[in-house]
KEVOVEX-641687 format. One record per atom (N, C-alpha, C): x, y, z; residue in one letter. Coordinates in steps of 0.2 Angstrom, whole numbers, padded with zeros to 4 digits, always signed. Atoms other than C-alpha are relative to their C-alpha. Example, Ala and Ser with C-alpha at 12.3 -4.5 7.8 and 13.67 -1.06 7.14 Angstrom:
<nodes>
+0004-0006+0000a
+0062-0022+0039a
+0004+0006+0000a
-0004-0006-0001s
+0068-0005+0036s
-0004+0005+0003s
</nodes>
This chain:
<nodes>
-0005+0004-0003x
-0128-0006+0066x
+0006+0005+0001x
-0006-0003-0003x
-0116+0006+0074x
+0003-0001+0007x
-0004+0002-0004x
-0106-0005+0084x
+0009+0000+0000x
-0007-0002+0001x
-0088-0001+0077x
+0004-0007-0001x
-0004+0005+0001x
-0086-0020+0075x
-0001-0004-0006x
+0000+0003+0009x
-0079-0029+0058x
-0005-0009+0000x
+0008+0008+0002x
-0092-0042+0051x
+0005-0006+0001x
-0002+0007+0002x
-0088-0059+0049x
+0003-0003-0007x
-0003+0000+0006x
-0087-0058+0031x
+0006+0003-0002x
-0007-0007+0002x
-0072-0044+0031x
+0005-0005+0004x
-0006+0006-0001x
-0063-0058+0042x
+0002-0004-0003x
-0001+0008+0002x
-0065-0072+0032x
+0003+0002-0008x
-0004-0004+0008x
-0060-0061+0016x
+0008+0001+0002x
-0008+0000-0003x
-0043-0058+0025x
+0004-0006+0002x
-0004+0007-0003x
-0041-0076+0030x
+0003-0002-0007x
-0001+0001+0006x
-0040-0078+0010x
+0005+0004-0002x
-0003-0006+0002x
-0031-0062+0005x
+0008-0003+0004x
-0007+0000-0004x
-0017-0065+0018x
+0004-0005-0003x
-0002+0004+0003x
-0009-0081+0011x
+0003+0002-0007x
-0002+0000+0005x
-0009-0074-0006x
+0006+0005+0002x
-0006-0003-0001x
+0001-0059+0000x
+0007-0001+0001x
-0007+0002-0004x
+0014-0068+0009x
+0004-0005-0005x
-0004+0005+0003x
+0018-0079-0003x
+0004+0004-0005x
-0003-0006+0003x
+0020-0064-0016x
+0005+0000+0002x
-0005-0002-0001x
+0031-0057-0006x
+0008-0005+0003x
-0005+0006+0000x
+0041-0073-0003x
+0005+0001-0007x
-0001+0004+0006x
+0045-0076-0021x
+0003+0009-0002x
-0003-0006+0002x
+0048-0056-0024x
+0005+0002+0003x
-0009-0003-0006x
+0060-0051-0009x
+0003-0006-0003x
-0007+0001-0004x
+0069-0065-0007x
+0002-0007-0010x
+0000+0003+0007x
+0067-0076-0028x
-0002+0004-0004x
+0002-0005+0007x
+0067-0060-0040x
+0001-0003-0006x
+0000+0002+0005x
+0075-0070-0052x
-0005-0005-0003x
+0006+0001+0002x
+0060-0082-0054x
-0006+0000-0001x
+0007-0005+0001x
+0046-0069-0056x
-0002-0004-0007x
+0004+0001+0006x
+0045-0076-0075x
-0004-0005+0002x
+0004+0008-0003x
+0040-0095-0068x
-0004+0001+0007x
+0002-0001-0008x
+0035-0091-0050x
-0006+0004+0001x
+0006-0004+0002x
+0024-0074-0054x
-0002+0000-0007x
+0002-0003+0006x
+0015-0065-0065x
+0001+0001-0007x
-0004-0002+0007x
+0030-0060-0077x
+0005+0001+0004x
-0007-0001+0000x
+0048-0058-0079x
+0000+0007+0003x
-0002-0006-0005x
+0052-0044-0067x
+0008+0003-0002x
-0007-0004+0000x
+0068-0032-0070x
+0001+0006+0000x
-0006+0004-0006x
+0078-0026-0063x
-0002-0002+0008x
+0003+0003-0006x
+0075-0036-0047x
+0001+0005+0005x
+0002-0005-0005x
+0075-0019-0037x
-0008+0003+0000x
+0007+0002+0002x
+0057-0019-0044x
-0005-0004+0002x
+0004+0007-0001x
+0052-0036-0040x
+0000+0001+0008x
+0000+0000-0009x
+0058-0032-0019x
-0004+0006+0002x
+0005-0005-0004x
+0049-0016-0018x
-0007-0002-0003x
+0009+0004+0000x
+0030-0025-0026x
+0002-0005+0008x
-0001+0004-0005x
+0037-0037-0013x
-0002+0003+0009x
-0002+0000-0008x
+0040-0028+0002x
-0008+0003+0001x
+0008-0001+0001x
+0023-0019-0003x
-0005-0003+0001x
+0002+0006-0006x
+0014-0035-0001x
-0002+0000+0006x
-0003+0001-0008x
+0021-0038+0015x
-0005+0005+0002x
+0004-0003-0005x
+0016-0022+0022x
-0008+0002-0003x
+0005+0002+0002x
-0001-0022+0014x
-0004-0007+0004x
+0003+0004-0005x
-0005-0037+0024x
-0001-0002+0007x
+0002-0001-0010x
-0002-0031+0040x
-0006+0003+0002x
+0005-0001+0000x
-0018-0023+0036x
-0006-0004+0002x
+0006+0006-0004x
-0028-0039+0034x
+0002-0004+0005x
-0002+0003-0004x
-0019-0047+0046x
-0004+0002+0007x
+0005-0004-0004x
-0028-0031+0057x
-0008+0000+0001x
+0008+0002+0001x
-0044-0035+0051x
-0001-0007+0004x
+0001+0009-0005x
-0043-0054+0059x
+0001+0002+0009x
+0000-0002-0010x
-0037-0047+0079x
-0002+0007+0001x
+0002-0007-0005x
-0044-0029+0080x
-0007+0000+0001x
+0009+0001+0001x
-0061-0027+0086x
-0003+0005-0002x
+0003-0006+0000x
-0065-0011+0082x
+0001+0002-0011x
+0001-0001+0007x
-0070-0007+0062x
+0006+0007-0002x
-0004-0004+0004x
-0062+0009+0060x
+0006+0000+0001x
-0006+0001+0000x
-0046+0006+0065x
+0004-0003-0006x
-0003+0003+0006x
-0043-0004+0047x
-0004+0004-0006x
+0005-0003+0009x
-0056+0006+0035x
+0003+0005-0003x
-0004-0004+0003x
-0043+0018+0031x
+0004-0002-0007x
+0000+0003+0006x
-0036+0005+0019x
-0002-0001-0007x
+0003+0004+0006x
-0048+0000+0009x
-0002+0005-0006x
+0002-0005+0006x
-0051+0017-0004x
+0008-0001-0003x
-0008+0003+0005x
-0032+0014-0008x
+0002-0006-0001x
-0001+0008+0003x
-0033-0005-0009x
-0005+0000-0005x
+0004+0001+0001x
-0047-0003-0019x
+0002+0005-0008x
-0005-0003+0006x
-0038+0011-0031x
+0005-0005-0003x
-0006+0004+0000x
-0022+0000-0029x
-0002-0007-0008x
+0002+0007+0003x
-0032-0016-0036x
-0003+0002-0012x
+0001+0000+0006x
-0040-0007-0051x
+0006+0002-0006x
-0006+0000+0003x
-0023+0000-0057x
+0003-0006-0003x
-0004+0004+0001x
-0015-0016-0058x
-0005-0007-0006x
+0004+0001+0005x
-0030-0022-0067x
+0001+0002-0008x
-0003-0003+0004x
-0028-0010-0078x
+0007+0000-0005x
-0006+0001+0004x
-0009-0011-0083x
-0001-0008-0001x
-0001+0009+0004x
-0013-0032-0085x
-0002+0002-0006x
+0003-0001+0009x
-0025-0025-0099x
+0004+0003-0005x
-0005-0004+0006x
-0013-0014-0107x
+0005-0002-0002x
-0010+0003+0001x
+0004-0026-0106x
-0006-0005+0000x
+0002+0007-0001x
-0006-0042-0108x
+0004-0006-0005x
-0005+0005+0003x
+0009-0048-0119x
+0005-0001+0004x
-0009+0000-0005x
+0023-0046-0106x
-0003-0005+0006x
+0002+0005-0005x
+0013-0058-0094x
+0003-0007-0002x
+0000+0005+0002x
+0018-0076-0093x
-0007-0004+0002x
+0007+0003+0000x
+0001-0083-0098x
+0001-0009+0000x
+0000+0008-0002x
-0002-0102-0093x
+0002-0001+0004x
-0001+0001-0004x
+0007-0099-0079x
-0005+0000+0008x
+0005-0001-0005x
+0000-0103-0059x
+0000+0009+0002x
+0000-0005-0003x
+0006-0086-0054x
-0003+0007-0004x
+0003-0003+0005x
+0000-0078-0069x
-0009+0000+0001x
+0007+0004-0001x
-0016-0087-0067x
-0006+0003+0007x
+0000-0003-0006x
-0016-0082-0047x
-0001+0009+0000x
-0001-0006+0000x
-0013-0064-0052x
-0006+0003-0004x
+0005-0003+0004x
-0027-0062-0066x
-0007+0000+0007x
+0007+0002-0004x
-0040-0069-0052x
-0001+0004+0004x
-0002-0006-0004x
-0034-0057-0040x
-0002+0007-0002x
+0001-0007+0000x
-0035-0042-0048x
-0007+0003-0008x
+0008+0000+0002x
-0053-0046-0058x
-0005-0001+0006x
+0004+0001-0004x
-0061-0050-0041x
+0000+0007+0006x
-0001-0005-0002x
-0053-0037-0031x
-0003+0007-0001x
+0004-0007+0001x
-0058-0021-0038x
-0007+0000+0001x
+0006-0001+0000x
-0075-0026-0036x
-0001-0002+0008x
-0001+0001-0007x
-0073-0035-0018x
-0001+0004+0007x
-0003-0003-0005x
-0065-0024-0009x
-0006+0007+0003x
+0005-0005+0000x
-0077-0010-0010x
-0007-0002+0002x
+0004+0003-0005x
-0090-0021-0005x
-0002+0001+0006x
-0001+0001-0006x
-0084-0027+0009x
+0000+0007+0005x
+0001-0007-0003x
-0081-0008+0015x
-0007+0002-0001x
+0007-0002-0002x
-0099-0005+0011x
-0003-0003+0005x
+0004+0004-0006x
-0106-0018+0022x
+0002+0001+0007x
-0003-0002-0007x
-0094-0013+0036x
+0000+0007+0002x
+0000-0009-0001x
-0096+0006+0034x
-0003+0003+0006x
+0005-0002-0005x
-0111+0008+0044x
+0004-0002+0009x
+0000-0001-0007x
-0104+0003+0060x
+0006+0002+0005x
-0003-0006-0003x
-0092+0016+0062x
-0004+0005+0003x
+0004-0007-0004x
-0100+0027+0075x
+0001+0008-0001x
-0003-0006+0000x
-0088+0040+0069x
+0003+0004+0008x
-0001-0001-0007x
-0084+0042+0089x
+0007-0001+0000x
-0007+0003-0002x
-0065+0043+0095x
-0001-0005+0007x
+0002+0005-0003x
-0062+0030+0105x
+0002+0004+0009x
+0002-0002-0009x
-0062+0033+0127x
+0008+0004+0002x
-0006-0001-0002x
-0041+0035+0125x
+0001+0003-0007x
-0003-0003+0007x
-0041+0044+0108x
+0004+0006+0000x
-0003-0005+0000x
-0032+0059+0102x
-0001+0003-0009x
-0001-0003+0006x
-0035+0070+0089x
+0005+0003-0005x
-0008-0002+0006x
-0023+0073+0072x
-0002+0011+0000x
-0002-0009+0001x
-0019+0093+0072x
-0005+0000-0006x
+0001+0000+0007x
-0028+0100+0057x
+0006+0002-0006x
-0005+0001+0002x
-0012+0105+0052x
+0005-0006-0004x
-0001+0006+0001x
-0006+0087+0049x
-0005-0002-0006x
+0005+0001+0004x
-0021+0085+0039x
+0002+0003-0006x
-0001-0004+0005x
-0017+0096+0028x
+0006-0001-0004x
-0004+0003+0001x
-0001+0091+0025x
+0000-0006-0003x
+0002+0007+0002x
-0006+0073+0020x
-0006+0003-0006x
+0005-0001+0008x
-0020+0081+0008x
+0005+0002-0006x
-0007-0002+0005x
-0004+0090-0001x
+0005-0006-0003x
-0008+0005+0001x
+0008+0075-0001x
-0008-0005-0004x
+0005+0006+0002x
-0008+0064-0008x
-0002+0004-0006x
+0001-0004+0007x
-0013+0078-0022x
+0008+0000-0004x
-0005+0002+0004x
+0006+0077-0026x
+0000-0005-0005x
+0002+0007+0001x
+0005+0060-0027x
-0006-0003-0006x
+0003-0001+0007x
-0009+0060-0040x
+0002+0002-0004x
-0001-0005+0004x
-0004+0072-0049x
+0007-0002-0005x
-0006+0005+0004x
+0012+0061-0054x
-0001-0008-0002x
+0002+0002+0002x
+0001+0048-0055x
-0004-0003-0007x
+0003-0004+0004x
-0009+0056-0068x
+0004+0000-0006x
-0002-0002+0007x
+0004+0059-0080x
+0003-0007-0001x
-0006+0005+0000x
+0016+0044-0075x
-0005-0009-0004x
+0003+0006+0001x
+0001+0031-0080x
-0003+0001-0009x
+0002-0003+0012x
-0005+0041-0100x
+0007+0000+0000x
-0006-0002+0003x
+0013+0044-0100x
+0007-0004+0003x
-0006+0004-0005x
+0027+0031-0094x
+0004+0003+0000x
-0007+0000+0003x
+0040+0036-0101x
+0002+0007+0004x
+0002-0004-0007x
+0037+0052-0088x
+0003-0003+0007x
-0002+0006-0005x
+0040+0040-0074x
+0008-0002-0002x
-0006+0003-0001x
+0054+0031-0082x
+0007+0004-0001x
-0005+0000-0001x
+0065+0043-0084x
+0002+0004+0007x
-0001-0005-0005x
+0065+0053-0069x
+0000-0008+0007x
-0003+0005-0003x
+0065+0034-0058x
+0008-0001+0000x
-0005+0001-0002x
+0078+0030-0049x
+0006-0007-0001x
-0001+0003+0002x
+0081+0014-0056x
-0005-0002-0008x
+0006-0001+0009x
+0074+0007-0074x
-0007-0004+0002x
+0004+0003+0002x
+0059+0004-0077x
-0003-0002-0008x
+0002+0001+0007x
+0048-0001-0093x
-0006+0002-0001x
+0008-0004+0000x
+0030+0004-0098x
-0006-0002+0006x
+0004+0005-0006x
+0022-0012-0087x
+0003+0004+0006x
-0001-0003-0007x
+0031-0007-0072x
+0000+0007+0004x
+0000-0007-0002x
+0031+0011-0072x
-0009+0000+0001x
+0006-0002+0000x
+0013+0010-0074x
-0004-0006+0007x
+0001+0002-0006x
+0014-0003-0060x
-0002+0004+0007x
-0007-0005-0004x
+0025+0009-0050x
-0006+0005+0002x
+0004-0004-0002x
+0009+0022-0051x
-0006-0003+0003x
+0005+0004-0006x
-0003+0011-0044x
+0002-0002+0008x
-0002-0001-0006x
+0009+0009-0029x
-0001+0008+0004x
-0001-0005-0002x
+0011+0028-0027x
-0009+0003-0001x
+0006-0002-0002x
-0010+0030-0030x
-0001-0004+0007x
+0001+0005-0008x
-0010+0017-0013x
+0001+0007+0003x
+0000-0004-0008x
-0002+0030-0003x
-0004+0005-0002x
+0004-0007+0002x
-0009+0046-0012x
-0009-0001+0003x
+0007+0000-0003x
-0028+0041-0009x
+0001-0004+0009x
-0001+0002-0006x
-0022+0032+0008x
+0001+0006+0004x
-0004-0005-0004x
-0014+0050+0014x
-0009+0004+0000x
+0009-0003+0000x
-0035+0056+0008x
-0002-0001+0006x
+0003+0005-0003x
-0041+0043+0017x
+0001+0001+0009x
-0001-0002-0008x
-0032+0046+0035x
-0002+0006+0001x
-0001-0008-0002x
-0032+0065+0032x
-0010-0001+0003x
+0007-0002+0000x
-0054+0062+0031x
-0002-0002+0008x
+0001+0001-0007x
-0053+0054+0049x
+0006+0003+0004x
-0005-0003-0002x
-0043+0063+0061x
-0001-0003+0010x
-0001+0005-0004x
-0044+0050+0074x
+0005-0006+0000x
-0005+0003+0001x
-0028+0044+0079x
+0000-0009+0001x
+0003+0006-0002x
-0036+0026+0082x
+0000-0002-0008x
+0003-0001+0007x
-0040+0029+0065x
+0006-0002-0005x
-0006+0001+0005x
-0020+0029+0059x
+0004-0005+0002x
-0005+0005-0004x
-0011+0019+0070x
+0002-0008-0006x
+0001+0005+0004x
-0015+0002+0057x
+0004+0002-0006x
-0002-0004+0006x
-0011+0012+0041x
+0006+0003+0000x
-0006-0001+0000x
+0005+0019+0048x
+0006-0005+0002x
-0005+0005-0002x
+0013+0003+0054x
-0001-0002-0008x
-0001+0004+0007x
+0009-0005+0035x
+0002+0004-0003x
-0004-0002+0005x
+0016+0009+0027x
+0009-0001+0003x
-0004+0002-0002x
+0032+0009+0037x
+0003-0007+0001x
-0003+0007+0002x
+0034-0012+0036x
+0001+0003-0007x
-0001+0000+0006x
+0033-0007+0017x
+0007+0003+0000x
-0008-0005+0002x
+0047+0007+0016x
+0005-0001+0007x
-0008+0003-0003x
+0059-0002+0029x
+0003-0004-0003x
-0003+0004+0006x
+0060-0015+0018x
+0001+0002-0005x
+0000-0006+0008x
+0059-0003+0002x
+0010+0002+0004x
-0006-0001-0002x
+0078+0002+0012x
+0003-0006+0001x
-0004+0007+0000x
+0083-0015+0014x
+0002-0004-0008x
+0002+0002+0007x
+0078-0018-0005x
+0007+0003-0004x
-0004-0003+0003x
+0090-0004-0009x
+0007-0002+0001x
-0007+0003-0003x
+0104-0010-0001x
+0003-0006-0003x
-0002+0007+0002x
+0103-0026-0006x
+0000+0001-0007x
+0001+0000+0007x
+0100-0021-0024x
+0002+0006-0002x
-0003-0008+0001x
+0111-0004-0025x
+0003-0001-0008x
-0002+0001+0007x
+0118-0009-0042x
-0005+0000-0006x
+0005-0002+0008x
+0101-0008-0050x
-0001+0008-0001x
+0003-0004+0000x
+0100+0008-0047x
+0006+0005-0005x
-0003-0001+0006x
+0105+0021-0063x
+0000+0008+0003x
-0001-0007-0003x
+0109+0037-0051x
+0001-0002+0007x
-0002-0001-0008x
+0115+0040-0033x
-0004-0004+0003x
+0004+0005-0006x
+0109+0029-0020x
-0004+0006+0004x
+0003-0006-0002x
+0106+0047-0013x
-0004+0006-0006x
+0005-0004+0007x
+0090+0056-0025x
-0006+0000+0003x
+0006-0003-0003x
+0075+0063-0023x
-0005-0007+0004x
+0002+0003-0002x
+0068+0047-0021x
+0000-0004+0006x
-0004+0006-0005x
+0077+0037-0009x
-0001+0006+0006x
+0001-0005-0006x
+0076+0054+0001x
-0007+0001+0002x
+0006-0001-0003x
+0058+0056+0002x
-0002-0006+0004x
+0002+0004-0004x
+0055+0041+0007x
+0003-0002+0009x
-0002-0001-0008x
+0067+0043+0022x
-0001+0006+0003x
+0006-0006-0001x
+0059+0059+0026x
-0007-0004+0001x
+0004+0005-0002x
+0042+0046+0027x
+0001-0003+0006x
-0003+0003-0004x
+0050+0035+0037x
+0002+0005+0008x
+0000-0003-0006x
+0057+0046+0049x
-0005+0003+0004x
+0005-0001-0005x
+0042+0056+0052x
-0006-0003+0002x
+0003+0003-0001x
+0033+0041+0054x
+0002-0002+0006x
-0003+0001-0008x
+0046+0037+0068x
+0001+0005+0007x
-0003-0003-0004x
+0046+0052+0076x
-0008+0002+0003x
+0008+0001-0002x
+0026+0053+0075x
-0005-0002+0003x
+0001+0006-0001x
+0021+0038+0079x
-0001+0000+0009x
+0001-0001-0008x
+0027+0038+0098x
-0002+0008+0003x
+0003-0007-0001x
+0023+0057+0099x
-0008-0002+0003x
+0009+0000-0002x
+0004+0052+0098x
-0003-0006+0004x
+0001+0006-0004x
+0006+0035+0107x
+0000+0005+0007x
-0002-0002-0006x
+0013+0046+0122x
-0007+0005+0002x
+0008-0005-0002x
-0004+0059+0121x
-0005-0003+0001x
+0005+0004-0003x
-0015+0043+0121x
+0003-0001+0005x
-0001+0000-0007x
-0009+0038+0136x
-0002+0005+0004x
+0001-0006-0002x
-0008+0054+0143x
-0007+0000+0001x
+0007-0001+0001x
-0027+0057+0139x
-0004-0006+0004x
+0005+0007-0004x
-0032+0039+0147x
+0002+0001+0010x
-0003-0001-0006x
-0023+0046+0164x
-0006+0006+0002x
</nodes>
């Protein structure tokens, strides 16, 4: 089956998945104070609770892509970092499984999610894998390898302070830019293996058909990651201007400056 279109099953997993996302990010963006009753656990400082939030959010532009696009590979770059992402989060439950609020719905919600996930999602990508023809599409554009390369490095980064920052919190916490605690810091690494194996994952297709889905949902995340900051400037325990806050706008920008760059060569190429 190499027709490049997403099964029936990979919709109907997204009609599920979408819901719970949006709800997260309700209750995290815009009611950080009750994360303890609402989610999982007590969230602090609420500049924490709006970036898992906004993350969410752009996370489900994803499956939202899976329900209207026709073509398989245009979302499958997702799912090796949703699928790290899931088991992380797994993980730190197992290790903090005191700092949960247990008997709650949201707690409840949250174990379901990330003992089903890990196994799911990978699935789903197997069953859909095949009908990737590996073909650009009739108005595509290839990524430079130079770009690739690029993305390979900022994603070994990205590991590589993964790695320490999840055996070693306290690694993490004191070099963040706002506090963190063991749970969240070991959160915090499961956000940053998302993009690190995601930056893999684009770099292994270098079809820009291939990015387009994956760089609109990391840019919803880190606009609202800058709207989080704004709005939450007091939690943070160093300059508003730090290596963090600056990477991520350096992201941002070269995703704005990018973006239309390769929009305008499609085009071009369909002329």
């Amino acid at each position: 089956m190499n027709n490049d279109k997403i099964l029936p099953t990979t919709r109907i997993v997204a009609i599920i998945v979408i819901p719970f996302l949006w709800l997260a990010f309700l209750i995290l963006f815009f009611f950080p104070e009750t994360t303890g009753e609402r989610f999982a656990w007590l969230i602090t400082p609420h500049m924490t609770s709006l970036y898992i939030g906004a993350g969410y959010l752009g996370g489900s532009w994803l499956f939202v892509n899976m329900l209207v696009q026709k073509r398989w590979h245009r979302v499958k770059g997702g799912f090796f970092a949703i699928t790290t992402f899931t088991w992380f989060m797994l993980l730190a439950t197992l290790l903090h499984w005191e700092r949960f609020s247990h008997g709650t719905l949201g707690f409840t919600l949250w174990l379901i999610l990330y003992i089903v996930t890990p196994f799911l999602v990978p699935v789903i990508w197997n069953l859909n894998r095949k009908a990737d023809t590996g073909q650009p599409e009739e108005s595509d554009v290839i990524i430079a390898p130079a770009i690739l390369w690029i993305l390979r490095l900022i994603g070994t980064a990205g590991l590589a302070t993964v790695a320490i920052g999840f055996v070693q919190p306290d690694f993490l916490i004191r070099i963040w830019p706002w506090a963190l605690t063991p749970l969240t810091a070991r959160v915090m690494c499961g956000w940053i293996a998302l993009l690190s194996v995601g930056a893999f994952a684009m770099s292994a297709d270098p079809r820009w058909t291939s990015w387009r889905v994956p760089l609109q949902s990391i840019l919803i995340w880190h606009v609202l990651v800058f709207a989080a900051v704004i709005m939450k400037a007091d939690d943070f325990t160093m300059s508003l201007v730090n290596w963090y806050t600056v990477s991520i706008f350096v992201m941002v920008v070269g995703i704005l400056v990018f973006y239309p760059l390769m929009e305008r060569k499609r085009k071009q190429s369909a002329t």
